[in-house]
C-alpha positions as a Markdown table, in Angstrom:
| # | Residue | x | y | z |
|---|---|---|---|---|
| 1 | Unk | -3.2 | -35.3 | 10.1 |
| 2 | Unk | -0.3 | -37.0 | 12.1 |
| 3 | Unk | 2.5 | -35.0 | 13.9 |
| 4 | Unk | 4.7 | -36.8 | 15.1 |
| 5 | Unk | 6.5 | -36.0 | 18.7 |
| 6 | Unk | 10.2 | -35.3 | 19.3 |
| 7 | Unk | 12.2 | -36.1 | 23.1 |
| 8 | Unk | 10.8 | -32.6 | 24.3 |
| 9 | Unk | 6.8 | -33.4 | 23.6 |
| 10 | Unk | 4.8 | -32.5 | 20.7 |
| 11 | Unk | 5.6 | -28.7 | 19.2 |
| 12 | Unk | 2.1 | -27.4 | 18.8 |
| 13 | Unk | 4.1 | -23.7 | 17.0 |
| 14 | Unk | 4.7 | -25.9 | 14.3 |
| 15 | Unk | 0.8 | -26.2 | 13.4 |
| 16 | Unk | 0.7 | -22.0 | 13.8 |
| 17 | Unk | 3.9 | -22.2 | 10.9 |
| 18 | Unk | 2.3 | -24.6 | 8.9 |
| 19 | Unk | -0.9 | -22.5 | 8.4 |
| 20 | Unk | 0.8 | -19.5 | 7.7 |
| 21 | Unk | 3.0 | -21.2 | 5.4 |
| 22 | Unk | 0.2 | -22.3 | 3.5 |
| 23 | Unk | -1.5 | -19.3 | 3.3 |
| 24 | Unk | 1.4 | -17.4 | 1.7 |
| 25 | Unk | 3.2 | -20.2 | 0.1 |
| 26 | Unk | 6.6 | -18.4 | 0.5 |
| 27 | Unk | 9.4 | -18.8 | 3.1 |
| 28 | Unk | 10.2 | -15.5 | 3.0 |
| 29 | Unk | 6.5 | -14.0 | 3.4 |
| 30 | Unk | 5.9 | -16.6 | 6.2 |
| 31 | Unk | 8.9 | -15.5 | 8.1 |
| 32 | Unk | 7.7 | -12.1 | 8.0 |
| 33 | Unk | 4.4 | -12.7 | 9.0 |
| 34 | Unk | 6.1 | -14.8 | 12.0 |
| 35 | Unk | 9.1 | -12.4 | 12.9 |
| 36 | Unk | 11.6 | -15.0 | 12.4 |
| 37 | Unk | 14.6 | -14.7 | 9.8 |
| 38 | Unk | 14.4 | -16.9 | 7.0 |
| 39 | Unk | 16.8 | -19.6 | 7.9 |
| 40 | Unk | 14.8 | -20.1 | 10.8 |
| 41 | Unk | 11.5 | -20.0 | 8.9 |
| 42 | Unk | 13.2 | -22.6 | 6.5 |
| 43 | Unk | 14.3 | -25.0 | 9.4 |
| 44 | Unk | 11.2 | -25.0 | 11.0 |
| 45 | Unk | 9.6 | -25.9 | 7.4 |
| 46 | Unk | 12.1 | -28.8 | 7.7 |
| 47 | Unk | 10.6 | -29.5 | 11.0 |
| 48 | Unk | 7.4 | -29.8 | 9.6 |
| 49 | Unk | 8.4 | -31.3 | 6.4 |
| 50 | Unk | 9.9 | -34.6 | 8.6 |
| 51 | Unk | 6.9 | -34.2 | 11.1 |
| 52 | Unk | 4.0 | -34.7 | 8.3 |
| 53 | Unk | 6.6 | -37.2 | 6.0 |
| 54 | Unk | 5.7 | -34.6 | 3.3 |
| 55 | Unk | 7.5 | -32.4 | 1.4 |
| 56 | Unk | 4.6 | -29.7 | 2.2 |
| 57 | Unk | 5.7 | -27.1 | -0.1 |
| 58 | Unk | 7.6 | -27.9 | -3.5 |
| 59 | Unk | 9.2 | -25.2 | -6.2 |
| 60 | Unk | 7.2 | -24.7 | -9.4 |
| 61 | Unk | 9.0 | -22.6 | -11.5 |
| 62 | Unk | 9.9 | -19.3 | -9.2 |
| 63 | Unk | 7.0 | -19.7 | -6.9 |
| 64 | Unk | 6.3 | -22.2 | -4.2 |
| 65 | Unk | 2.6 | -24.8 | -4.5 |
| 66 | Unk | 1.4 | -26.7 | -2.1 |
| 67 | Unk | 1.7 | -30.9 | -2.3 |
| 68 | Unk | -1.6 | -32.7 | -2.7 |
| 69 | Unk | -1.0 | -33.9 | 1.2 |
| 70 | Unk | -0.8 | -29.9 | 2.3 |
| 71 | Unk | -3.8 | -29.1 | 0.6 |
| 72 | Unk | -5.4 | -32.1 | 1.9 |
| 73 | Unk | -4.9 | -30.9 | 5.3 |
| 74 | Unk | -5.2 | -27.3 | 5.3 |
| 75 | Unk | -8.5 | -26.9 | 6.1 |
| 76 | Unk | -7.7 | -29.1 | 9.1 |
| 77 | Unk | -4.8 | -27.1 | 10.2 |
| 78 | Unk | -6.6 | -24.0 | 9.8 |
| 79 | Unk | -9.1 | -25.4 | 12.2 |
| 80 | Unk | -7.4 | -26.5 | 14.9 |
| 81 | Unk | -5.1 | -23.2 | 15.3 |
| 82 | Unk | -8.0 | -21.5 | 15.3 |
| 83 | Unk | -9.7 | -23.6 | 17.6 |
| 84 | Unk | -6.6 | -23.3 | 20.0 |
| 85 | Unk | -6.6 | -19.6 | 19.5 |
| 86 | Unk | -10.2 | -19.0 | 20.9 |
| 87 | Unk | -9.1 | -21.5 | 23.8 |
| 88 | Unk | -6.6 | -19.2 | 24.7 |
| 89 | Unk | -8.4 | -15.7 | 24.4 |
| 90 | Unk | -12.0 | -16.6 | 25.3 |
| 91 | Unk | -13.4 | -14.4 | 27.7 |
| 92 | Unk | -10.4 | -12.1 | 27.0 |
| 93 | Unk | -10.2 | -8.3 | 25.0 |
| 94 | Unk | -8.4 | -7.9 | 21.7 |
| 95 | Unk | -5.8 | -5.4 | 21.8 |
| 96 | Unk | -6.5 | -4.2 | 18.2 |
| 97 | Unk | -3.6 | -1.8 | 17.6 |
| 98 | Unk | -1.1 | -5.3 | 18.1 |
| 99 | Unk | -3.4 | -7.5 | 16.7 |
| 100 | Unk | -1.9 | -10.1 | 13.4 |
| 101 | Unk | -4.3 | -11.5 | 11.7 |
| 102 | Unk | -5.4 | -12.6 | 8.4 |
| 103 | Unk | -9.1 | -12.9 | 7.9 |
| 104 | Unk | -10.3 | -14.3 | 4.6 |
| 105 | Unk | -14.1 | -13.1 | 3.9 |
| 106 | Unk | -16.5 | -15.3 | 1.6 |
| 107 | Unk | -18.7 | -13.0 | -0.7 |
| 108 | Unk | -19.7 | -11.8 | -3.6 |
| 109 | Unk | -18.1 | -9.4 | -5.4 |
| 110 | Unk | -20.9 | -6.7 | -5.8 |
| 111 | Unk | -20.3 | -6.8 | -1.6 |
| 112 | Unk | -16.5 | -6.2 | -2.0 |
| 113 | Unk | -17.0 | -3.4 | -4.6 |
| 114 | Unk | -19.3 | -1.6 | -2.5 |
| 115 | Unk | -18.9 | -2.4 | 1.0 |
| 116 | Unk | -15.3 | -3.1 | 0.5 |
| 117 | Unk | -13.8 | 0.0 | 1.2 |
| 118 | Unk | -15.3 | 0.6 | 4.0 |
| 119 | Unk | -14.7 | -2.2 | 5.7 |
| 120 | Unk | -11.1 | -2.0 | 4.9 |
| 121 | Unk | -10.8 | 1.3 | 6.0 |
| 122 | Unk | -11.7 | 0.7 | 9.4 |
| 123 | Unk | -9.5 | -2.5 | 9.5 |
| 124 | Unk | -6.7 | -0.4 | 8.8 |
| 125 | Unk | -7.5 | 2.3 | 11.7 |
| 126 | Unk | -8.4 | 0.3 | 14.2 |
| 127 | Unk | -6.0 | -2.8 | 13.7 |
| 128 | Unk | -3.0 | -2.1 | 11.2 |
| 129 | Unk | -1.8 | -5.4 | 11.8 |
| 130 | Unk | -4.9 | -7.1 | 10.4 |
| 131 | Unk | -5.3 | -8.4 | 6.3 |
| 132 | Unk | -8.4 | -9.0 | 4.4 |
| 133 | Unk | -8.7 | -11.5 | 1.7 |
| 134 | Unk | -11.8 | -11.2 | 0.2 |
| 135 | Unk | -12.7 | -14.5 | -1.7 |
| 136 | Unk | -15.3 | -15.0 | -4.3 |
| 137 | Unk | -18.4 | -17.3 | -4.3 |
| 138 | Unk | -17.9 | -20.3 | -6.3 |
| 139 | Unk | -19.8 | -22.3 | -9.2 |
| 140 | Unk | -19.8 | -24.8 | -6.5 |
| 141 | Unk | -20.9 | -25.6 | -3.0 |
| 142 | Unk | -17.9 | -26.0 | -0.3 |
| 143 | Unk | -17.8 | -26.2 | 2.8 |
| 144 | Unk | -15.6 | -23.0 | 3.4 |
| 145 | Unk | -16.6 | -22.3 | 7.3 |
| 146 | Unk | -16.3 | -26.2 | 8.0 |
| 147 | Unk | -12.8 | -26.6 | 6.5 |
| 148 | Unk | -11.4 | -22.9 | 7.6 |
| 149 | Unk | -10.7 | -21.9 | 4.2 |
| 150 | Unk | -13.2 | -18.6 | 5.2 |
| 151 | Unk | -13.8 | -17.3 | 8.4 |
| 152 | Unk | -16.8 | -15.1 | 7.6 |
| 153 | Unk | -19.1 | -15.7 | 4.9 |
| 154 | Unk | -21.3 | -12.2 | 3.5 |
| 155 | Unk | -24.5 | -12.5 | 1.5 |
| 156 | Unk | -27.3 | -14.5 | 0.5 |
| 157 | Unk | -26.4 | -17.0 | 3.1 |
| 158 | Unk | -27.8 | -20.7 | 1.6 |
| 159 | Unk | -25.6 | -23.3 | 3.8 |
| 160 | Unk | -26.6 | -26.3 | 4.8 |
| 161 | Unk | -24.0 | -27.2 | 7.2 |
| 162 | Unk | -26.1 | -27.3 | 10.5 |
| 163 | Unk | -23.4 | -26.5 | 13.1 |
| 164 | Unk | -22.5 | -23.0 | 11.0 |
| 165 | Unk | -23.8 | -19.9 | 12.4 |
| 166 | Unk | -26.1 | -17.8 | 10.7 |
| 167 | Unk | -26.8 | -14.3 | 11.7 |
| 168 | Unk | -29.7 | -12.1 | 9.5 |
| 169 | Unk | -28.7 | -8.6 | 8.9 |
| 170 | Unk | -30.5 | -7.0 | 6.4 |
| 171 | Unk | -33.7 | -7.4 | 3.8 |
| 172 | Unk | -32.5 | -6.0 | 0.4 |
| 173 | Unk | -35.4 | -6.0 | -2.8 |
| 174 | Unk | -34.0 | -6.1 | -6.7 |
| 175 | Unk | -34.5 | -3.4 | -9.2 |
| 176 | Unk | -33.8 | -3.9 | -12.8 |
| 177 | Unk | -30.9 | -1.9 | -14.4 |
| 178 | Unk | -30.6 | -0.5 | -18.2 |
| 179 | Unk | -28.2 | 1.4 | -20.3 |
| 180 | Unk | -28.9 | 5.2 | -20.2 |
| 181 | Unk | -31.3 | 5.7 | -22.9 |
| 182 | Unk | -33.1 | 2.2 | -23.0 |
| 183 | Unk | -36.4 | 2.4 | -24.6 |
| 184 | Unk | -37.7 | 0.9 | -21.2 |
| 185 | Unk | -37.3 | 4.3 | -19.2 |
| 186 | Unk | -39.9 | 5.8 | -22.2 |
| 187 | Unk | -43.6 | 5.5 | -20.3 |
| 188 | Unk | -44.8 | 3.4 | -17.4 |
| 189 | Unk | -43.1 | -0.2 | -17.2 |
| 190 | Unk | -45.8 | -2.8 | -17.1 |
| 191 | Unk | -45.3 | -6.7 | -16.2 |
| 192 | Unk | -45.8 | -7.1 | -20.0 |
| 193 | Unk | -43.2 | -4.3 | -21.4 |
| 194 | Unk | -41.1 | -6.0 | -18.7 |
| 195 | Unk | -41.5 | -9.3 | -19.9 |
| 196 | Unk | -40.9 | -8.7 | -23.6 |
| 197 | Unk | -37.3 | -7.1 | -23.5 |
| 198 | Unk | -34.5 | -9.4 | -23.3 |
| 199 | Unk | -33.0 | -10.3 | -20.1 |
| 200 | Unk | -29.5 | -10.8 | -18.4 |
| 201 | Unk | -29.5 | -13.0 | -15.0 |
| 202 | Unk | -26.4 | -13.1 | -12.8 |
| 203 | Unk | -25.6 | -17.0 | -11.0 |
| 204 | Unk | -22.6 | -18.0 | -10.3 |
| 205 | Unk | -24.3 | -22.0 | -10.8 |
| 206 | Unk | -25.3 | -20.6 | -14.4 |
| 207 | Unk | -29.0 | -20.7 | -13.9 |
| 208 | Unk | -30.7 | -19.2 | -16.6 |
| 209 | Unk | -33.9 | -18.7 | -14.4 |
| 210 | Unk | -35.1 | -17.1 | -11.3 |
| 211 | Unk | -37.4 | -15.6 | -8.9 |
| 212 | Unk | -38.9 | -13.1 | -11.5 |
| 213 | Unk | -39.6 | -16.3 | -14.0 |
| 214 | Unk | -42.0 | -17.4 | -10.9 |
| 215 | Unk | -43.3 | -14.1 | -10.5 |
| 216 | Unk | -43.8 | -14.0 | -14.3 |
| 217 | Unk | -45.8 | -16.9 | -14.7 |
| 218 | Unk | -48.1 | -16.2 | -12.3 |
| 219 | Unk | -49.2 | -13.4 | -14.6 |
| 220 | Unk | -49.8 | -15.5 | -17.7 |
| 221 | Unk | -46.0 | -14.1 | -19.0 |
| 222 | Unk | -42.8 | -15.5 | -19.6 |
| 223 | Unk | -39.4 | -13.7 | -20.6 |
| 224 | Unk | -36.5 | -14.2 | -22.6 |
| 225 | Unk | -33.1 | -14.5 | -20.8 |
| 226 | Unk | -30.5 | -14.4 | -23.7 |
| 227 | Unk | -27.5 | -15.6 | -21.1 |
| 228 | Unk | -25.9 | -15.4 | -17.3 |
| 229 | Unk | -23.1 | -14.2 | -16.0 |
| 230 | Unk | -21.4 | -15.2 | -12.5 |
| 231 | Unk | -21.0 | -11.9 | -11.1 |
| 232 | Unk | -22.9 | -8.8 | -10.7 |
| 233 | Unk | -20.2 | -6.3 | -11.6 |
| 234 | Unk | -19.7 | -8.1 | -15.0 |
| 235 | Unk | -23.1 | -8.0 | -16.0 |
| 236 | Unk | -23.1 | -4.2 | -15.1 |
| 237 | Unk | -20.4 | -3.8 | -18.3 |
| 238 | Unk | -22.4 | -6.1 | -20.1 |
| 239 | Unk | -25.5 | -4.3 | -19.6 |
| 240 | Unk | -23.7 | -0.5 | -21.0 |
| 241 | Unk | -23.0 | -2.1 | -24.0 |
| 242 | Unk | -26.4 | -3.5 | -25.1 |
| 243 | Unk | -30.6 | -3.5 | -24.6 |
| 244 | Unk | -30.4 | -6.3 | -22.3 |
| 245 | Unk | -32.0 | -6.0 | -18.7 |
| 246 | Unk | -30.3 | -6.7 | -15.8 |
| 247 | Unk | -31.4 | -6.7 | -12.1 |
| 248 | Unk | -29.1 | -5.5 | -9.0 |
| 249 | Unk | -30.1 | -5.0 | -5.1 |
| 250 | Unk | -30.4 | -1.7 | -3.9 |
| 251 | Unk | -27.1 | -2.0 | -2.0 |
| 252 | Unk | -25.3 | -2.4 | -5.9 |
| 253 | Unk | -27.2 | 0.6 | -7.2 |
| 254 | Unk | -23.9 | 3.0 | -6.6 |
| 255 | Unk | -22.0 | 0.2 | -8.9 |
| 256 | Unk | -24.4 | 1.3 | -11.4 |
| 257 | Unk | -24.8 | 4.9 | -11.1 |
| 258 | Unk | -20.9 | 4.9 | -11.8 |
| 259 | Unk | -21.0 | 3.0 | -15.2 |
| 260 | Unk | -24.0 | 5.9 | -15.9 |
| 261 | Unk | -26.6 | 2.8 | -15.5 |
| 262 | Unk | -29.9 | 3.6 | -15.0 |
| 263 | Unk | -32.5 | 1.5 | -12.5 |
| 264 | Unk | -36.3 | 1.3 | -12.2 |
| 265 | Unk | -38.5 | -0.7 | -10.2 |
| 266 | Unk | -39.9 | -3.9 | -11.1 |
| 267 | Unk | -43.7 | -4.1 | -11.9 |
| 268 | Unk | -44.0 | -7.5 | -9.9 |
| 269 | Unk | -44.1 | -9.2 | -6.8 |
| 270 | Unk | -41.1 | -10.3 | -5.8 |
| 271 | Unk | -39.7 | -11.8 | -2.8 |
| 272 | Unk | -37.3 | -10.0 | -0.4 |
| 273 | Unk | -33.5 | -10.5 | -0.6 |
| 274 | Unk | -32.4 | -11.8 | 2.8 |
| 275 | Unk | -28.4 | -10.7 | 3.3 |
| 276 | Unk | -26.6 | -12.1 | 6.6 |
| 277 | Unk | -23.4 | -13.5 | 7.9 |
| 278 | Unk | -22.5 | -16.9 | 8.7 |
| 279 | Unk | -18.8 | -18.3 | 10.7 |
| 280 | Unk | -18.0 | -21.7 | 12.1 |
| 281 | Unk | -18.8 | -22.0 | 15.7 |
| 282 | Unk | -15.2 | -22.6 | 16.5 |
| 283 | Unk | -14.9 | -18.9 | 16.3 |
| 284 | Unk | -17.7 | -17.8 | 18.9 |
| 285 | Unk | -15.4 | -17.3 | 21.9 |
| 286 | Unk | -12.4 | -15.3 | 19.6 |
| 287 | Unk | -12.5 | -11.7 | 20.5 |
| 288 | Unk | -11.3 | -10.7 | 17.5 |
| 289 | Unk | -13.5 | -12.6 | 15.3 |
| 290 | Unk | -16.5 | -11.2 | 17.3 |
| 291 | Unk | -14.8 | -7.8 | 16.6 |
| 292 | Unk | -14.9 | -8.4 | 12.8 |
| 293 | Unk | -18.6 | -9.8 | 13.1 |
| 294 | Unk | -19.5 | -5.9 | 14.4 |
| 295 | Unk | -17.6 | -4.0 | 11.7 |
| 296 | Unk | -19.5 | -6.1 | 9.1 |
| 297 | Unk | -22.9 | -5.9 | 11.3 |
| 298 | Unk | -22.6 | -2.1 | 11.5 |
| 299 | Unk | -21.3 | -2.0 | 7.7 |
| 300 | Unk | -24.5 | -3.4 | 6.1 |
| 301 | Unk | -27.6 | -0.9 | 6.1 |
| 302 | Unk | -31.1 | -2.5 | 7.7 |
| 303 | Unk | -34.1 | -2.7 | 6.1 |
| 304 | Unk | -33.3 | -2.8 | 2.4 |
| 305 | Unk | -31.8 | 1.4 | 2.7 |
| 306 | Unk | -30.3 | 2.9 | 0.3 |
| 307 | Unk | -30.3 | 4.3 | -2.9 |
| 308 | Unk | -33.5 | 4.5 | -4.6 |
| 309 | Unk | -34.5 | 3.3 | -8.4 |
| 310 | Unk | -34.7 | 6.5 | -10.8 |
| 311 | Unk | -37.9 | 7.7 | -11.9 |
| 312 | Unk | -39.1 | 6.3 | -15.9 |
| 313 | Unk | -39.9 | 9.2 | -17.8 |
| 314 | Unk | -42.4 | 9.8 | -19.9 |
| 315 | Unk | -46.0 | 9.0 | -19.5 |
């Protein structure tokens, strides 16, 4: 990215008003986030407009998009504010009740539907001025942490960048998940029963195999998955409407109790679930980071707690 300098030096506030301006992709939105008016937020975009050589930001319709260029560069931008923001607070305290910040969190959505609330609950008490933007895992591997399009990633942490932080939080185990009234829940659920009902797996790649297929096989037995979905809230509809088996962790069982899903344990040997956090290094030394590090840390139970699968009845 190239910025070029004017008589009085090189305007680093134009970097801060570019990243904004790309989040929000609106003038107006930018200028509040900034307190500035919007004439002056739409001079300094012409600032940066002549600066870059690009026109940054161009109408579609009545919204605002990005040029190729800006999108090219965001995740640059993003890092370098960022990376100047730590510079200037490391070893310093956050003063939460003034603190302005947008934090975008990379997770699944069975994470924002439960732990969601929570988490934004105590944002807003503690620091008014801060926004979440919760974003959901894609179909495909990015580097979100590397480029600064997230600044916390929650979940089944699998990157392979090697200079990203990884911190373990949690074991979780799966349980399967039924309709009310699923012939399943009559009698004792054997690796066998198990095996021969019709199964639903959640991937967001679209895999249409799993941990319990190796778990299966060990045993001689083999199921039928009839389909995936990308998310585990969807398949929890999916699953009300039909005999198909689903499986959730034991953090997603409330998701289920609330759709009147039923969940049972699974009669095989399955690995545990690891859950942790991972953030870009860049963002070590930012107090406030750190602060949003502990909210998650102390949001996510240890040990695989929570609610328990429901007893099959019968005999």
């Amino acid at each position: 990215m190239r910025v070029t300098q004017s008589g009085s030096g090189l305007d680093l506030n134009l970097l801060v008003a570019l990243d904004v301006l790309l989040e929000e992709a609106s003038v107006s939105r930018a200028a509040a986030r900034l307190h500035l008016s919007e004439p002056a937020m739409s001079r300094t975009l012409g600032r940066i407009r002549k600066a870059l050589g690009d026109p940054v930001l161009v109408r579609a319709g009545r919204a605002m998009v990005p040029t190729p260029h800006a999108l090219a560069v965001q995740g640059e931008v993003r890092a370098v504010v960022e990376r100047a923001r730590a510079l200037f607070l490391a070893g310093g305290e956050v003063d939460l009740p003034t603190l302005t910040r947008t934090f975008t969190v990379l997770t699944n959505d069975a994470f924002t539907a439960v732990h969601g609330p929570g988490l934004l609950a105590r944002v807003t008490r503690e620091a008014p001025g801060v926004r979440l933007r919760f974003l959901g895992e894609s179909h495909v591997d990015v580097p979100a942490l590397r480029e600064g399009v997230a600044d916390l990633e929650l979940g089944v942490v699998d990157t392979r960048s090697p200079e990203v932080r990884v911190e373990h939080l949690a074991e979780d185990r799966m349980l399967a998940v039924v309709r009310g009234g699923h012939p399943l829940l009559r009698g004792r659920v054997t690796a066998g029963r198990f095996a021969a009902a019709d199964h639903l797996i959640v991937s967001r790649r679209g895999r249409l195999e799993g941990p319990v297929d190796a778990a299966l096989a060990e045993q001689g037995l083999a199921r039928r998955v009839v389909g995936s979905v990308g998310t585990f809230p969807a398949s929890l509809f999916v699953l009300r409407e039909s005999d198909l088996v689903g499986l959730l962790t034991t953090q997603t069982v409330p998701l289920a109790a609330a759709l009147g899903l039923e969940t049972f344990e699974i009669p095989l040997d399955l690995p545990a679930v690891p859950f942790g956090m991972a953030w870009h290094p860049r963002h070590d030394a930012d107090p406030a980071h750190a602060w949003l590090r502990g909210c998650a840390r102390e949001l996510v139970p240890k040990g695989g707690d929570g609610p328990t699968a429901s007893p099959v009845r019968g005999t």
